[in-house]
PARO-97576 format. One record per residue (C-alpha): x, y, z. Coordinates in steps of 0.001 Angstrom, whole numbers, padded with zeros to 6 digits, always signed. Layout:
<rs>
XYZ/...
</rs>
This chain:
<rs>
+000000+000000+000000/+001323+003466-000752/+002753+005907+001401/+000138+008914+002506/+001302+012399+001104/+002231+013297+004376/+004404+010408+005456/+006244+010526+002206/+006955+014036+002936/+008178+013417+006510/+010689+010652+004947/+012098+012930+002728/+012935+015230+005746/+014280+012833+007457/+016578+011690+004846/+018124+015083+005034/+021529+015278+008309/+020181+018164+009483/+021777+018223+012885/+021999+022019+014542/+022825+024239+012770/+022139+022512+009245/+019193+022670+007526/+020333+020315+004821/+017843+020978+002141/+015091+020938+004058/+013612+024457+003663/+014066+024262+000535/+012066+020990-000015/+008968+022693+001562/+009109+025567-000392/+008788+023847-003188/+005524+022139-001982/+004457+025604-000985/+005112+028069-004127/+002735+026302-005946/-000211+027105-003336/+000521+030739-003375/+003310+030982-000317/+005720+033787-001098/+009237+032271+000515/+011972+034397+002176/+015080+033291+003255/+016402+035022+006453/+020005+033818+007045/+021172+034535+010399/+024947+033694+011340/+024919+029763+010598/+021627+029680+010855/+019171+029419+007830/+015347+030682+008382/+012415+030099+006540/+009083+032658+006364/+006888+031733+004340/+003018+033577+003775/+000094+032756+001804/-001865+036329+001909/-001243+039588+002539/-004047+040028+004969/-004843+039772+008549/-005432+037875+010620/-002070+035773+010482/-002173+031849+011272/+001461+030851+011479/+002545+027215+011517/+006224+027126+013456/+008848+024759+013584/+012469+023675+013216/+014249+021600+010579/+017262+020511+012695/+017801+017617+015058/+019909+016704+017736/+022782+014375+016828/+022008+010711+016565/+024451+009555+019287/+026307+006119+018252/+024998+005061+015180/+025644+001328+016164/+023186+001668+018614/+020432+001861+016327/+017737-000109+014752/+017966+001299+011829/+020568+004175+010392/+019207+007582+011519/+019182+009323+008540/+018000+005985+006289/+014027+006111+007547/+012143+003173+007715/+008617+001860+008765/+008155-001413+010747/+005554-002591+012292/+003381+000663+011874/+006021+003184+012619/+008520+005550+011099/+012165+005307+012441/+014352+008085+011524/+016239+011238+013781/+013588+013845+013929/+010376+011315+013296/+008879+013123+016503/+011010+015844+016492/+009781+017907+014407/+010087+016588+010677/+006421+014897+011060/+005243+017614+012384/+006716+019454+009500/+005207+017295+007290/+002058+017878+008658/+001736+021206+008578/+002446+021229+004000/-000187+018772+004148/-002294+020585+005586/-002131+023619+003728/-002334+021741+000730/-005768+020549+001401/-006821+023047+002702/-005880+026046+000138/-007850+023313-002245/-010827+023645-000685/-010168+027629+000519/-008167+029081-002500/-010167+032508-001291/-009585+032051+002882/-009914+034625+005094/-006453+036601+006529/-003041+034839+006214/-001141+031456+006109/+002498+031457+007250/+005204+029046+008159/+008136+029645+010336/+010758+027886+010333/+014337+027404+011785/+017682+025157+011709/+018067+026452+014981/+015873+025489+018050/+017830+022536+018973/+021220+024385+019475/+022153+028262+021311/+019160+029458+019451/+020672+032885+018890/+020296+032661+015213/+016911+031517+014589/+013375+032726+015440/+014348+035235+017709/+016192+036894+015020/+013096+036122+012558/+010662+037293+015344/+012767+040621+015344/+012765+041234+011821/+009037+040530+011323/+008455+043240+014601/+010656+045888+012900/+008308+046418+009892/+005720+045814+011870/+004344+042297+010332/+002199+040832+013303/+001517+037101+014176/-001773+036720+015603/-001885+032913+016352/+000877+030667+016022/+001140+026865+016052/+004438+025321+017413/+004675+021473+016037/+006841+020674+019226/+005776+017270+019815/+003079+017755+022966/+000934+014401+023081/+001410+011711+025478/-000546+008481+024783/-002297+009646+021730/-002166+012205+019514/-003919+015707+020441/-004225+014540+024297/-002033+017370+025665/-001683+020707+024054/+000568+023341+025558/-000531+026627+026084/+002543+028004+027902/+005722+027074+029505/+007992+027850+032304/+010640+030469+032353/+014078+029043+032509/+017196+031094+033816/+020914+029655+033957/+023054+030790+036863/+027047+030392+036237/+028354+031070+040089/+032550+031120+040573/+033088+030515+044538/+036992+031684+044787/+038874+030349+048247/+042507+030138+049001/+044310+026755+047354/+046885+024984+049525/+048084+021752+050807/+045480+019514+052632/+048118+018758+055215/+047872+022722+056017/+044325+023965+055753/+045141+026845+058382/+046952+028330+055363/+044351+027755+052649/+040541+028351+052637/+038163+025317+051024/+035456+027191+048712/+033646+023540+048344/+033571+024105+052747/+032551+027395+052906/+029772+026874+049693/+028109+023989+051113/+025812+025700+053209/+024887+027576+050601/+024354+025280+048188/+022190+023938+050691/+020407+026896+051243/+019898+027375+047573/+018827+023685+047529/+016106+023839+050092/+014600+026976+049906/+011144+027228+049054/+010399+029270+046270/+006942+029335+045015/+003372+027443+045052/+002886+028128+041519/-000275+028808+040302/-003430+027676+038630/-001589+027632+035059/+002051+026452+036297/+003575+024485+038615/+006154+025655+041390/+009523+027130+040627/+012354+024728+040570/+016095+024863+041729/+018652+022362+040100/+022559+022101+039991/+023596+020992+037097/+027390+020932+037530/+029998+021404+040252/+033596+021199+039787/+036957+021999+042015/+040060+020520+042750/+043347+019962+040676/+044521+016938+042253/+044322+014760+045263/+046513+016831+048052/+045631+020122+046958/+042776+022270+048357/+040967+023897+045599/+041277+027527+045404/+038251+028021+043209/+034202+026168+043151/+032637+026239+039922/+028763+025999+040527/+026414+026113+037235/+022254+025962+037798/+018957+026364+036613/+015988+027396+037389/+012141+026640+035856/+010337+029583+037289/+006511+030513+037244/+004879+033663+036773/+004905+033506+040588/+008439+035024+040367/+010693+036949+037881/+013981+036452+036592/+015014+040048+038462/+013392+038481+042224/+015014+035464+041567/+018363+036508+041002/+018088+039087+044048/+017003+036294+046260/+019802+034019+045300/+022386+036937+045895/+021024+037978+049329/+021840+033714+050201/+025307+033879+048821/+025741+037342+050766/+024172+035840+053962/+027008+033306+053495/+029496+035776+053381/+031048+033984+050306/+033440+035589+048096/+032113+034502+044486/+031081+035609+041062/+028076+035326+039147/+026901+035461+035705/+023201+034898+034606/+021657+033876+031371/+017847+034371+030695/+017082+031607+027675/+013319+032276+028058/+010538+033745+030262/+007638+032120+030601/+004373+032683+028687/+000845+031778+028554/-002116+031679+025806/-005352+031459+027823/-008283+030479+026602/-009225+032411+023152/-009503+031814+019549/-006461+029545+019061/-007025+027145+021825/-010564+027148+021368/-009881+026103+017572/-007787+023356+018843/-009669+022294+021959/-012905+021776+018815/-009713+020721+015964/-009140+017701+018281/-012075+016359+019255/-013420+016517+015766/-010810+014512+014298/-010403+012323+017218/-013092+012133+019502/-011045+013339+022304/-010840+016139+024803/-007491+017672+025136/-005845+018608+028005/-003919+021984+028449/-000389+021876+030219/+002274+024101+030593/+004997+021583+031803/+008186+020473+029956/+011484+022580+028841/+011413+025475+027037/+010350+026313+023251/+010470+028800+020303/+007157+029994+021379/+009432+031901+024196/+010172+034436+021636/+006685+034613+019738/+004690+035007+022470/+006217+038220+023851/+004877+040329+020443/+001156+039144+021638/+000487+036395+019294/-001683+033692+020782/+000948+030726+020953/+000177+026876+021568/+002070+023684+020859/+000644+020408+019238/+002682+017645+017573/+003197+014154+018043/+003901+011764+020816/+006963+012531+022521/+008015+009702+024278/+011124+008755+021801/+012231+012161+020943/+016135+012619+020999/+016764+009181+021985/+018162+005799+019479/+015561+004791+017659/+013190+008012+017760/+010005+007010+015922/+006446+008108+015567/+003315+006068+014335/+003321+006552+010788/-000470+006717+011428/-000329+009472+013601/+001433+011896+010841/-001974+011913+009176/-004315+012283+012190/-002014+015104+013090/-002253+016891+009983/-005998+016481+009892/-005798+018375+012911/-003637+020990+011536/-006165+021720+008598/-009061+021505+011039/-007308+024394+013270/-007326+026354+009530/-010971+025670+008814/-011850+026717+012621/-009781+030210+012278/-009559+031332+008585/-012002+029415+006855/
</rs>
């Protein structure tokens, strides 16, 4: 039996290496599904990085589909089933790096628009895609910098559709209509190195920033709220020490923290500070904001999911907030209405990532269901 449009197309993504920052081709292989329909392509090339913006209309209001083209390297190719980059379907499902995330979900979204500009050549308002090489790397190059460009002459998203893959058991059983703010804290803890024979004439900065770390560890920072859930505090690295009779003369401390709408970046850093102070510690400390967190409450875009769902499925959708963070951290500050619905995500960036092939086309009959719902 043949292939569905839409699986075809996701096998031709994933045919293309496109690990951060390289799109491979990719971009260029859904233009050329989307000229025909009317979509007027631009390139945006940013650093490494290569962007795609693509719009059907010149209208609002503006439905934008958004999503990467890179992947995450494959790890060991040994390891796998099947080779990465070679995709194959067995026993109902397609095997490939980037099957879940996001080339089906790519897929999905031409689809979509093709059947749907069939039946709507005259719709209502806009069509657009967006789409980077780089959400899976430093994402300094990608749709913040597209984001920016559309905001400068003043071209205005007013819904946008991430194809991050959101389900959990089935397809269209968890939406996300937000996420958590995340903020990286890169702390230097300087002591006094000397011989462990004679710590009267050095000073241990893993001693002295224990407490602290404790401190930091335990504190309580939030309930969070009806939307999110509470703040979290993780280290994610700690290093001293150059050898095994020397007292380190320097603590290295790097940590992260998921925060709520409960709490700011700003309060968070002061409140961290005023612990290392209360300490009396003699450190440094650099911050890095990746994202703050954001929220689409109910409105037109959920709604035309929430309905999008259960008319193609039968199901009611659940809304979460919860996971890491996403490109919708820089869409949803210009006021677009942001969500996120793609596949299952219970293989993504592991050996032997894989979707149900079947679930490509349910999920692009929910894309072109969200189109008939808003612009229709």
């Amino acid at each position: 039996m043949a292939n569905s449009p839409t699986l075809d197309l996701a096998i031709d993504l994933i045919r293309r290496p496109s690990v951060t920052p390289d799109d491979a081709g990719c971009q260029d292989l859904m233009m050329s599904r989307l000229a025909p329909l009317g979509f007027k392509g631009e390139g945006m090339r940013f650093g490494d990085t290569d962007n795609l913006w693509a719009r059907r209309g010149s209208e609002g209001p503006v439905l934008a589909f958004a999503g990467h083209t890179d992947v995450v390297p494959t790890g060991p190719e040994k390891n796998w089933a099947h080779p990465p980059f070679e995709p194959v379907i067995h026993e109902g499902y397609l095997y490939g790096r980037g099957a879940a995330d996001m080339k089906g979900s790519l897929a999905a979204f031409v689809t979509a628009c093709e059947r749907f500009v069939a039946q709507h050549p005259d719709h209502r308002g806009s069509i657009a895609l967006l789409i980077t090489s780089d959400e899976e790397g430093p994402a300094q190059h990608g749709t913040v910098k597209v984001v920016e460009t559309l905001e400068a002459r003043k071209e205005k998203i007013d819904w946008c559709l991430i194809g991050e893959p959101s389900s959990t058991h089935q397809v269209g059983d968890v939406i996300k209509n937000g996420r958590r703010g995340s903020l990286h804290g890169y702390l230097t803890v300087h002591g006094v190195q000397g011989h462990v024979a004679y710590p009267h004439l050095a000073e241990n900065p893993v001693h002295t920033a224990a407490p602290a770390l404790d401190a930091l560890a335990n504190e309580f920072w939030d309930n969070g709220n009806d939307f999110f859930p509470p703040t979290t505090f993780q280290i994610t690295r700690v290093e001293a020490g150059t050898g095994s009779n020397i007292i380190p003369g320097e603590l290295l401390v790097h940590f992260n923290f998921r925060y709520c709408t409960e709490n700011t970046a700003e309060s968070l850093e002061e409140r961290v500070v005023a612990i290392l102070d209360r300490h009396q510690l003699k450190y440094d400390l650099q911050w890095h904001l990746s994202g703050r967190p954001f929220l689409t409450d109910k409105g037109a875009l959920v709604t035309a999911s929430q309905n999008a769902i259960r008319s193609v499925t039968g199901i009611e959708t659940e809304l979460s907030t919860s996971g890491g963070t996403s490109d919708g951290r820089f869409i949803a500050p210009t006021g677009a209405q942001v969500v996120e619905l793609g596949p299952i995500n219970a293989t993504i960036h592991k050996i032997d990532e894989c979707v149900k092939a079947e679930d490509l086309d349910t999920l692009s009959e929910i894309y072109e269901q969200i189109l008939v719902e808003l612009l229709a």
